[in-house]
VOKE-460103 format. One line per 3 residues: number of its first residue (from 1); for each residue z, x negated, y of N, C-alpha, C. Coordinates in steps of 0.1 Angstrom, whole numbers, plus 2048, in hexadecimal, padded with zeros to 3 digits. Each point is the difference from the previous one (the first is absolute). Layout:
! residues N
NUM> Z X Y Z X Y Z X Y | ...
***
This chain:
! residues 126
1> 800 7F8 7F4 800 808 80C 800 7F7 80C | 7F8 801 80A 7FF 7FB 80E 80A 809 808 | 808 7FC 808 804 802 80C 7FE 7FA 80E
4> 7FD 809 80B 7F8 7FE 80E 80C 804 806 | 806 7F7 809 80A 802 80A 7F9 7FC 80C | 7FE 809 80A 7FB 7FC 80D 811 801 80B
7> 7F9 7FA 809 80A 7FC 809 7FA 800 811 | 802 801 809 7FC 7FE 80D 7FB 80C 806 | 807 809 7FE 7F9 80D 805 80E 803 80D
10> 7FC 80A 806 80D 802 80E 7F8 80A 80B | 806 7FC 80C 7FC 80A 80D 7F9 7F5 806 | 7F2 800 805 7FC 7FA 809 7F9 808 80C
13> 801 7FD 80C 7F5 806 80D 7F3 7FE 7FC | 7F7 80C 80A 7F3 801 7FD 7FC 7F3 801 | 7F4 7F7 7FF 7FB 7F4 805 806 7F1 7FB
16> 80B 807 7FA 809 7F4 7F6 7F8 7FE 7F4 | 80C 7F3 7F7 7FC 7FE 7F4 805 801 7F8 | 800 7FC 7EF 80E 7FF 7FA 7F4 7FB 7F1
19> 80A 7FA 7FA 7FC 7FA 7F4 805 804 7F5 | 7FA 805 7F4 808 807 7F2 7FA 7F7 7F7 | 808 7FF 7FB 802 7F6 7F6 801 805 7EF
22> 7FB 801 7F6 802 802 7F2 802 7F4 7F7 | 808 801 7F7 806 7F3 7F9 7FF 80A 7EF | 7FA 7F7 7FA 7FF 807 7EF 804 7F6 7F8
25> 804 806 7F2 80D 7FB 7F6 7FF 807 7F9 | 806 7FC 7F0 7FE 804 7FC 7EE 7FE 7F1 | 809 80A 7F5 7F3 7FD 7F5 7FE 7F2 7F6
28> 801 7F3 802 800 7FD 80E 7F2 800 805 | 7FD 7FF 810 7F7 800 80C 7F7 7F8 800 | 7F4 800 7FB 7F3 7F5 805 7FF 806 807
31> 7FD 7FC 811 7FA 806 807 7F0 7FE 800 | 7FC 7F3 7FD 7F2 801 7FB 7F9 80B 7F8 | 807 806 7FE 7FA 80E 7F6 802 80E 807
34> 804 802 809 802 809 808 7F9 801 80C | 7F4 80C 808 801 805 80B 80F 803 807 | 801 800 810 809 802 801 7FE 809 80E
37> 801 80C 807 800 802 809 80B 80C 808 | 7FB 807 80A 808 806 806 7FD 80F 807 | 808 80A 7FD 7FC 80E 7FF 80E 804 80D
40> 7FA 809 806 80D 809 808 802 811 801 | 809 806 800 800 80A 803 809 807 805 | 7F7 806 80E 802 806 80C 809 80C 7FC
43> 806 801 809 809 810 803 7F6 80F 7FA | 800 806 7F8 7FA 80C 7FF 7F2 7FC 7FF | 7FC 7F5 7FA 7F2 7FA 7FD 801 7FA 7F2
46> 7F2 800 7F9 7FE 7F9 7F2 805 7F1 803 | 7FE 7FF 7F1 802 7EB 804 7F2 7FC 7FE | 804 7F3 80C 7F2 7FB 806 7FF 7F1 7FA
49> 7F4 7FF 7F9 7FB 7EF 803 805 7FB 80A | 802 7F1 802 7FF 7F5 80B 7F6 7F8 7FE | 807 7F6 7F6 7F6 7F6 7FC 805 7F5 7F2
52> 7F5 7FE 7FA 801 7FC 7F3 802 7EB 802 | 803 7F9 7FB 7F9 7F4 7FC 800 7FC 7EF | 7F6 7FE 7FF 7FB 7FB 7EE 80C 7F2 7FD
55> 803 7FD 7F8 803 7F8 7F7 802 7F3 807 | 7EF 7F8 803 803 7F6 803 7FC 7FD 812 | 80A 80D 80B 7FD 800 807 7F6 800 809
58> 7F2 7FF 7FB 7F5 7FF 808 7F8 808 803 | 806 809 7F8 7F6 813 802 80C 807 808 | 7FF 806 80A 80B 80D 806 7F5 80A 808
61> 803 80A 800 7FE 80C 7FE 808 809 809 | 7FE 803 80A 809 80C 80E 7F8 80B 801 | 80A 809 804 7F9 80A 801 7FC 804 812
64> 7F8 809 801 7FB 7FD 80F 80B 802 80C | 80B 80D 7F9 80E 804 808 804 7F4 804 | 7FE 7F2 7FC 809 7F6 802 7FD 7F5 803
67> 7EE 7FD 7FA 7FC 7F4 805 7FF 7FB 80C | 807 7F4 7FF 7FA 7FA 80E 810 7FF 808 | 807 808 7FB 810 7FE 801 80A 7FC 7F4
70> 7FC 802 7F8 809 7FF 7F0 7FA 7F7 7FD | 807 7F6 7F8 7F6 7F3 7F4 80D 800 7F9 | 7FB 7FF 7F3 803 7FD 7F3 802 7F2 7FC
73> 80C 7F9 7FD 7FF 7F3 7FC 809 7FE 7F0 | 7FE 7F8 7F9 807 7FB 7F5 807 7F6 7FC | 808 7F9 7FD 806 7F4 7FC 805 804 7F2
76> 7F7 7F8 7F9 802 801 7F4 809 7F7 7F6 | 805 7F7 808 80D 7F7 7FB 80C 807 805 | 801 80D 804 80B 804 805 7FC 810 7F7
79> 7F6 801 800 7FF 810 7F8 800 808 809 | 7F9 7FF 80C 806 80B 80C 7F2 800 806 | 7FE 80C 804 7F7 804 80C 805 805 80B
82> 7F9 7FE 809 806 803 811 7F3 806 806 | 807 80F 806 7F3 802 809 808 803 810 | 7F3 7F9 806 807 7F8 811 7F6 80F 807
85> 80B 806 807 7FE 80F 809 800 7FA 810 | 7F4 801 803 7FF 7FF 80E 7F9 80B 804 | 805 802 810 7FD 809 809 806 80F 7F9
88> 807 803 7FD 808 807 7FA 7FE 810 80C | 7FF 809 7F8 7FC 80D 804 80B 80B 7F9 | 802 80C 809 80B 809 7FC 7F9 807 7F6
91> 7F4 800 7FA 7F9 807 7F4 802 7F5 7F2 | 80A 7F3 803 7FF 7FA 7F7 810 7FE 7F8 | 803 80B 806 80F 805 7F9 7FE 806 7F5
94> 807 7F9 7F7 7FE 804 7F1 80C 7F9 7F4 | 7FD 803 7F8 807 7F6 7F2 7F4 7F8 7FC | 804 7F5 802 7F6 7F5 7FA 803 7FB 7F3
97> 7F5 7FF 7F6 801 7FF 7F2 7FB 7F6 7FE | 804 7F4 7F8 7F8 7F2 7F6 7FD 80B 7F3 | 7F3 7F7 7FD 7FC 804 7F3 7F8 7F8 7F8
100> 802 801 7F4 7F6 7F1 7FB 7F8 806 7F2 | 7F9 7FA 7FB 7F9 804 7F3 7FA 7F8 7FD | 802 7FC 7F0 7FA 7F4 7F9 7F4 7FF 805
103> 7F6 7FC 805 7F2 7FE 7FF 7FB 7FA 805 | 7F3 7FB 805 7FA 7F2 806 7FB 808 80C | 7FB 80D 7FE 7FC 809 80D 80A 803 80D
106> 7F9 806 80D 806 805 80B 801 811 7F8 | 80D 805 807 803 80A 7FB 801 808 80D | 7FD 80F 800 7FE 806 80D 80A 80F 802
109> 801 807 7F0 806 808 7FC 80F 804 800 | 804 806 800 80F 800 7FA 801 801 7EF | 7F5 809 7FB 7FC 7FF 7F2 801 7F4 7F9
112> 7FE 7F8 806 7F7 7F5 7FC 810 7F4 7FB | 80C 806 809 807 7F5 7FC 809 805 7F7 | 807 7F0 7FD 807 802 7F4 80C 7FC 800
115> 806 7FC 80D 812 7FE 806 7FD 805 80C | 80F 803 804 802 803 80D 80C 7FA 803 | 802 801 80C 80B 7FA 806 807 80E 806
118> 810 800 802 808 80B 804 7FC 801 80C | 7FA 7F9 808 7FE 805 80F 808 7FA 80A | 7F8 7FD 80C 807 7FE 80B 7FB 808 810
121> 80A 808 805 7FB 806 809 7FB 7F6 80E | 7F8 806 808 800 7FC 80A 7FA 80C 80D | 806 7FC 80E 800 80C 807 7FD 7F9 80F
124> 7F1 805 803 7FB 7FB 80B 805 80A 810 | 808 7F7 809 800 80D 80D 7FB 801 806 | 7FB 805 80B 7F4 802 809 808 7FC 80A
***
């Protein structure tokens, strides 16, 4: 069994930033064999894609809600992904989820994964 503990979530102002962090364990954890990406979900809204990165970092995958402000990074000697939130918007209040799934592919779905992380909220103010 994999476990996804994310960490870095909180209150930030519109136009801020904040950094969340996922750390996995567990099984035990190749992260070489794992996609690993990031899903949220809003107040009275489905859960949303962010963005994916593959295995050996060089494929990532955003969704349009976010590109160009969100990036997805990995460190794979630590087992952790981090995705870095800039320019931060009060539509970007939600529970943010890690998620990972054995495979060499970008993952886009929520279907598609195969751990999750318990969540970390975060709450943008205007």
């Amino acid at each position: 069994q994999v476990r996804l503990v994310e960490s870095g979530g909180g209150l930030a102002q519109a136009g801020g930033s904040l950094r969340l962090s996922c750390t996995a364990s567990g099984r035990p954890f190749n992260s070489f064999e794992y996609t690993m990406g990031w899903f949220r979900h809003p107040p009275g809204k489905s859960r949303e894609f962010l963005a994916s990165i593959a295995w050996n970092g060089e494929s990532t995958y955003s969704s349009d809600s976010v590109k160009g402000r969100f990036t997805i990074y990995r460190d794979d000697l630590r087992n952790s992904v981090s995705l870095q939130m800039n320019a931060l918007k009060p539509d970007d209040t939600a529970i943010y989820y890690c998620a990972a799934k054995r495979t060499t592919l970008i993952i886009t779905t929520a279907n598609e994964v195969d751990y999750w992380g318990q969540g970390t909220p975060v709450t943008v103010s205007s």
